[in-house]
N, C-alpha and C positions, 0 to 999 in steps of 0.2 A: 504494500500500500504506500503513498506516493504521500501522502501526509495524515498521519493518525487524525482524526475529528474531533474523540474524547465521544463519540456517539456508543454510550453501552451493549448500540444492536450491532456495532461492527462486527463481532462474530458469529453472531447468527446469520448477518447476510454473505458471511464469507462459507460459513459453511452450505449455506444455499447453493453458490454460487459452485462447490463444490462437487455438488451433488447433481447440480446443471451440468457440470462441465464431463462427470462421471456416464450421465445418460447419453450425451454427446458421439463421447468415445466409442460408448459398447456398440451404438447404435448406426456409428459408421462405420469400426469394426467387424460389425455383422454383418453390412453390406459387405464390406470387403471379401469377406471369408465365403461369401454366396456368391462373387462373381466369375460366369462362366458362358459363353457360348452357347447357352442353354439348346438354340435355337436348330445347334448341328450335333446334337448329343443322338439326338433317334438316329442319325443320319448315320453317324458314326457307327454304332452299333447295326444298324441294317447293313451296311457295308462289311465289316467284319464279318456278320454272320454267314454270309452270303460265299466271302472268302473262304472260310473256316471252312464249307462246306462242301467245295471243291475240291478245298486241299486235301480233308479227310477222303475224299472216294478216291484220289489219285494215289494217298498213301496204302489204300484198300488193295487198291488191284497191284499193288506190288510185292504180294505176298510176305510181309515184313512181320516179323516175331512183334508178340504184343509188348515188350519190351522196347525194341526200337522202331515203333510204329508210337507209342507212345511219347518218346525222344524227339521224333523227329517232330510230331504233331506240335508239341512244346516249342519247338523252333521256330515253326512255322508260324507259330500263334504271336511269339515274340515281336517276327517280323511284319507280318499283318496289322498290326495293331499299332504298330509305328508309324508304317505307309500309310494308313488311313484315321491317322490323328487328326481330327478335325474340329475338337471343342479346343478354346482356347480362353486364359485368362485377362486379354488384350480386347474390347470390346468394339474399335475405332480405330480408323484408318490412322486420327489423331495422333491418340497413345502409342499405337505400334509404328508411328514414326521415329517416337522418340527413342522409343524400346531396343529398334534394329540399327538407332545410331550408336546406342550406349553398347549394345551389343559390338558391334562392329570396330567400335574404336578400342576394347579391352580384350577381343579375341580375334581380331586382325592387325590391331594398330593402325585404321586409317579409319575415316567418317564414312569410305563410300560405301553403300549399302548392297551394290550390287549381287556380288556372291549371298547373300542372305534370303534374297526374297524369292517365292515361293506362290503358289496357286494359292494357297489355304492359309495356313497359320501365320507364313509371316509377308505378309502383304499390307500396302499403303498405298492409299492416292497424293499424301501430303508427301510429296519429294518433286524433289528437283534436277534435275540433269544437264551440267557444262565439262568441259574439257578441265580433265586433268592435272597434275602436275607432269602426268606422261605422256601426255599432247592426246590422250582417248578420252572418248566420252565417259562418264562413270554418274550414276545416281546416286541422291543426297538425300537426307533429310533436309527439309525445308525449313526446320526451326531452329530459332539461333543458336549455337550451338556451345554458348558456356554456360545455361542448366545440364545439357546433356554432359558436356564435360565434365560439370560437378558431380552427375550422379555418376557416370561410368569410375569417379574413387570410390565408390562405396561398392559398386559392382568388384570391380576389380580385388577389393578388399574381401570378398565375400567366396572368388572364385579364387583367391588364392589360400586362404583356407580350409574353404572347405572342399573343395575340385565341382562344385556345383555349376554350371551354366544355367540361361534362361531360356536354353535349346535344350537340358535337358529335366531340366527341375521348373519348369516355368510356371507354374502355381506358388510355389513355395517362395520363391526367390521375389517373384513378382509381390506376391502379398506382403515379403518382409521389407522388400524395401518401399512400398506405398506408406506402410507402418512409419515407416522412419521418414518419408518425405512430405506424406502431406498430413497424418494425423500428430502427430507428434508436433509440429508447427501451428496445426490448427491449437493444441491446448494452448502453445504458447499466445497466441493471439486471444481466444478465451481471456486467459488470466489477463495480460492486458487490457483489454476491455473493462475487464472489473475493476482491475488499477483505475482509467480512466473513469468509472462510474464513479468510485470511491471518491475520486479528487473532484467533479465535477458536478456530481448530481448532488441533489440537496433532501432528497425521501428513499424511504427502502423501498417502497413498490417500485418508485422510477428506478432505482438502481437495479432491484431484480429483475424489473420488465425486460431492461435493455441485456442482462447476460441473458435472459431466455431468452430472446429474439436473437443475441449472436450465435448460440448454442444449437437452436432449434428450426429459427426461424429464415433463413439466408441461406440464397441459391449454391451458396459452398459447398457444404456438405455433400448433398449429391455427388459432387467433384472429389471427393476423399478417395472414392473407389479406382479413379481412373489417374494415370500420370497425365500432368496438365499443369500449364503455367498460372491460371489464375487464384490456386491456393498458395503458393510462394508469391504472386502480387500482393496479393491481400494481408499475409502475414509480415509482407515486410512494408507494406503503408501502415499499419500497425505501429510495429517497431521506430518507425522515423516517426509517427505524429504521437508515442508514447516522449520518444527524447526531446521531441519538439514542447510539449509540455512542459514537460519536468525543467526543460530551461527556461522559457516563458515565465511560468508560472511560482515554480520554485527557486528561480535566482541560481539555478545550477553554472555555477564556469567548472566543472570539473571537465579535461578532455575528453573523458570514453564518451562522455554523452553527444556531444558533438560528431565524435566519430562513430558514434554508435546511429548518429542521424545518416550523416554521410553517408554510409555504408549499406543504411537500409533502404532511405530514399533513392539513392543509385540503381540499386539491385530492382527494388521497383521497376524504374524505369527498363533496368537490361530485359526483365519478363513481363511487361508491358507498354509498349510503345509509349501510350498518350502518356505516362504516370513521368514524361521526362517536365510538363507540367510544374507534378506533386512536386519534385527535385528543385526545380528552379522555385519556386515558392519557398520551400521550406530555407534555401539558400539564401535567399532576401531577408526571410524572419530573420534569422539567428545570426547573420551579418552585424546586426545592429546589436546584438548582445556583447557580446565578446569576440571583437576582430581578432585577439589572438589564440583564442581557442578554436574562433573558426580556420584558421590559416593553418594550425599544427594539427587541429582534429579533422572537421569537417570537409575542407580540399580534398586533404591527402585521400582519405576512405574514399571518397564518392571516384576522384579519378585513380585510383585502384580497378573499382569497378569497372570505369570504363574502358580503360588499357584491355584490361581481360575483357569484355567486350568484344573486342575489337583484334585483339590477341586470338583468340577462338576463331573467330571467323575466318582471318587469313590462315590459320589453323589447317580450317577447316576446309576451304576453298579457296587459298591462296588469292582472296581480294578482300577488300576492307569492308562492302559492303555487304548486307546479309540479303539471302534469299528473295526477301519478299521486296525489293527492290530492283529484281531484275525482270520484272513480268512488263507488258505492254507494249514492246518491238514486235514487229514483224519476222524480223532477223533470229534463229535460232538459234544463233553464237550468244547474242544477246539477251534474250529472253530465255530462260533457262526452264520455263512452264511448258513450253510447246517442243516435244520429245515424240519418238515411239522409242520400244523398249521390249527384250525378248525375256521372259517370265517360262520356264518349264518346256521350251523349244516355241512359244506361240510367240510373235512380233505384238503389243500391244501398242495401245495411243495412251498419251499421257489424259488424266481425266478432267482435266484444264482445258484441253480442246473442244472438250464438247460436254458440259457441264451439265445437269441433269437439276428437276426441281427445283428447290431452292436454292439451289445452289448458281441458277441463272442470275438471280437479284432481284430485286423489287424494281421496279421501273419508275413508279411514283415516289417520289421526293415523300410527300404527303404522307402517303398510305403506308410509306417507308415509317414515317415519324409516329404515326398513330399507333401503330403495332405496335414498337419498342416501347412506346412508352403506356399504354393502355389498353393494347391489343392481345393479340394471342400469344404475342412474348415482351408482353409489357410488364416495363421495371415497375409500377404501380397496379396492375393487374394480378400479377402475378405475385407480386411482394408487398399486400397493398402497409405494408408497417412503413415502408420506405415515407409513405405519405406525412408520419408523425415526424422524419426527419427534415422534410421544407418545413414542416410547423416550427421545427426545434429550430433550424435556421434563422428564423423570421424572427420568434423570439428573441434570443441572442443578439441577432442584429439592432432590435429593436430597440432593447432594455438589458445586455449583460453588459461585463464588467470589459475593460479595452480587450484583453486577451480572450473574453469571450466572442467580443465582437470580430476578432483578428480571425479566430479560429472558422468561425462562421461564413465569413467573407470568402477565407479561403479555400474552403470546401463547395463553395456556392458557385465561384470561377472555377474550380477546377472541374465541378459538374456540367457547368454550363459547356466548358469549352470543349470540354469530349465528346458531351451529346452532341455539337455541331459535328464533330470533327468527324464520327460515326454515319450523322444524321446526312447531312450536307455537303461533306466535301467527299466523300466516298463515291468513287464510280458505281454504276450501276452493280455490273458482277459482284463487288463486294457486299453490296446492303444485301446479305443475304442471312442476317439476324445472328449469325453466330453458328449457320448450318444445320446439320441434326444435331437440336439438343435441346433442353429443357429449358431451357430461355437466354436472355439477350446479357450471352457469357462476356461481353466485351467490357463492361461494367461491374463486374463482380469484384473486381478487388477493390471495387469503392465502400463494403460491406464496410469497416472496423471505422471509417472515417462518416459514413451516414452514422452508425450506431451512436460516434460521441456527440452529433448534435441532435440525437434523438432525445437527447437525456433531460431538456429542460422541457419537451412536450412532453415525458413521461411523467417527469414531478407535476405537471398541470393535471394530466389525468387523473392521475394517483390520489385527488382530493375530493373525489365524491366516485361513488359506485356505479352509478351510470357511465360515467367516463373512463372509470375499469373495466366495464362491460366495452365499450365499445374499443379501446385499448385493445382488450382479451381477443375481440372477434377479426380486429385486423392480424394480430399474432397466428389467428388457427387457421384464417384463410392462408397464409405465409407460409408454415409449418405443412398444410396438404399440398401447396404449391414443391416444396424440398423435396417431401414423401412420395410425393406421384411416380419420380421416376421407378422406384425400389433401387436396384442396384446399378441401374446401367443409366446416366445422366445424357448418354446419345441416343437421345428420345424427343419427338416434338413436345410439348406443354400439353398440359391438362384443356387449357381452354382452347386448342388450337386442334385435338382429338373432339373437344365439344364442337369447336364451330362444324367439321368436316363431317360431325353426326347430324347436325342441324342441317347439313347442305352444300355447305359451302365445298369447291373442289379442288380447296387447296392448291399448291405447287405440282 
């Protein structure tokens, strides 16, 4: 806690908050442990059997001792059941990009993915394809590639241990290390949060409200199950608007905090484009506190991050700038989206040429705007809690104290300028909501920074029972919104299955 109160219920709501953050865990956890391919498991098993079936009558008519008619069928079964592996722990083209880069770089030593990919298990449309460091073409992952690099130390740590791979152990491996990437982060943010309520809100409902809407209520979680940048954005806008506090607020000049800003606000930005934003804001704020904490702390951390940045990429593709920057030429050499590619002996086209559903875009500017925001993957549709955080905005701006007003301000530009930046300055092909998935994933790591100006609408609620009910009902609409997907968050939204039962014919 960020400053004791002297409030004698502080340990009652810490223990709450506890208890929130316990239900939290099991219950991403459980997702995690549940996910699977479910969808090619029959498929799997009708193939096998089918094999198995063959093999047996071929092993029949060989006249083979029931000894090694036995042996061999064992062999056979071995084999069969490899060849026709077909469930997998990797749900999305998304994930198993990241998955076959981190693979690649720890049991090949290079990023390109080529050798790896596969009909079935290990395939992605998120890659990329340009020439070499050996003048030949070679396929990428298309995502930046110093998360992938961070994870492939943990990988690498993991396979040299224990001799496990994610080619041969890929449930286990996969589950242990989500464990460690994106739930173990999410508590940390959790507890944060609470830090922030602690220091900032002024009633226990509002305090408990806002950890049970981080815990319960926000499109994250879903995200726990799957490797994905937007639970390391969020966790680390967290961390920079926790230090950004603590110096504001608490007169902190000690350096870690400074650097502990740096370091998170950066990272932000390397796993979320617009959050370079959140970085240059928070660099303004704390300029004005202590210019030489910022110059020993906060520089050095943030361009750390960017060096590696930037470091990986030519890494990775011997050029500075990252994948999603070489799309929109005609030129092939250039445009690194526009590929065919030979998969299992078959020549394929990359899945950028000819884009399928949603994935063409929204054509309407408009009807772009309404959806994200109130539509079928609307940030207030679908989260409608997010609504009590323009209230807490409004508030703060209205009547808090300067650093409340700072704080608010700041989050209010930062919202504003993404949604354009999303809304309006995105080619067509892009507005396409964030593709198959449970909503409009390109703002999710705004979650820890809407919740801290949730907190002065919550203390308003918090003062009569009606306004707790209505509190409560935007929280459980929010919370079905999370829950809808169950384990696999590369799923369209709840309202967007409703509207296509009402009629509507979709993408």
């Amino acid at each position: 806690m960020m400053h004791p109160n002297g409030d004698s219920s502080t340990s009652l709501r810490w223990g709450v908050y506890s208890l929130l953050i316990a239900l939290a865990v099991g219950n991403m956890a459980g997702r995690m442990l549940a996910v699977n391919s479910v969808n090619r498991s029959d498929l799997q098993r009708h193939l096998v059997n089918q094999d198995l079936k063959r093999t047996e009558q071929k092993l029949k008519e060989q006249g083979l001792t029931q000894e090694e008619y036995q042996q061999k069928l064992g062999e056979a079964k071995v084999r069969i059941e490899k060849a026709r592996r077909l469930q997998r722990p990797f749900l999305s083209a998304n994930d198993r990009s990241r998955w076959m880069a981190v693979r690649a770089l720890v049991e090949q030593g290079t990023y390109q993915i080529d050798d790896l990919i596969d009909r079935h298990l290990w395939n992605t449309i998120d890659m990329v394809q340009h020439r070499g460091r050996d003048g030949e073409l070679h396929l990428y992952s298309s995502k930046p590639p110093l998360f992938i690099t961070l994870l492939a130390g943990e990988y690498w740590l993991i396979v040299a241990t224990t001799g496990m791979t994610l080619e041969s152990h890929p449930y286990f491996i996969g589950r242990m290390m989500l464990f460690t990437i994106n739930i173990l982060p999410m508590v940390l943010m959790f507890v944060l949060v609470a830090k922030l309520a602690e220091r900032l809100g002024s009633t226990d409902w509002g305090r408990i409200f806002v950890v049970a809407a981080a815990t319960m209520g926000t499109m994250l979680t879903p995200f726990a199950v799957v490797l994905n940048n937007h639970i390391i954005g969020a966790v680390s806008a967290a961390v920079a608007l926790y230090a950004f506090v603590r110096i504001r607020y608490d007169d902190e000049t000690r350096t870690r905090y400074y650097l502990l800003a740096g370091l998170a606000a950066a990272f932000a930005a390397a796993n979320e484009l617009p959050a370079l934003a959140l970085l240059a804001m928070i660099a303004v704020g704390l300029w004005t506190c202590s210019r030489r904490a910022w110059l020993i702390g906060f520089l050095p951390a943030a361009l750390l991050v960017v060096a590696a940045f930037f470091a990986t990429n030519y890494a990775a593709h011997a050029c500075w700038t990252p994948p999603y920057m070489h799309k929109g030429s005609d030129d092939p050499e250039q445009n690194w989206y526009m590929y065919t590619y030979t998969a299992n002996g078959v020549e394929r086209q990359s899945y950028w040429q000819n884009r399928q559903g949603i994935d063409q875009g929204e054509a309407s500017v408009a009807t772009y705007a309404w959806h994200v925001l109130v539509g079928h993957h609307g940030i207030f549709s679908l989260t409608p809690i997010w609504i009590l955080s323009v209230v807490g905005m409004a508030m703060w701006l209205r009547r808090g104290d300067r650093n409340q007003r700072l704080i608010a301000l700041g989050i209010a530009m930062l919202t504003i300028v993404c949604l354009v930046f999303y809304i309006g300055l995105r080619p067509q092909e892009d507005r396409n909501y964030g593709g198959m998935t449970s909503g409009f994933r390109w703002m999710f790591w705004f979650a820890p920074l809407w919740l801290t100006v949730m907190l002065p609408a919550a203390d308003w609620l918090s003062r009569s029972r009606v306004r707790q009910a209505l509190a409560i009902t935007l929280l459980a609409f929010s919370v079905l919104s999370a829950s809808y997907p169950t384990w696999n968050p590369w799923t369209q939204p709840w309202i967007y299955r409703w509207l296509e039962y009402c009629g509507w014919q979709g993408f």
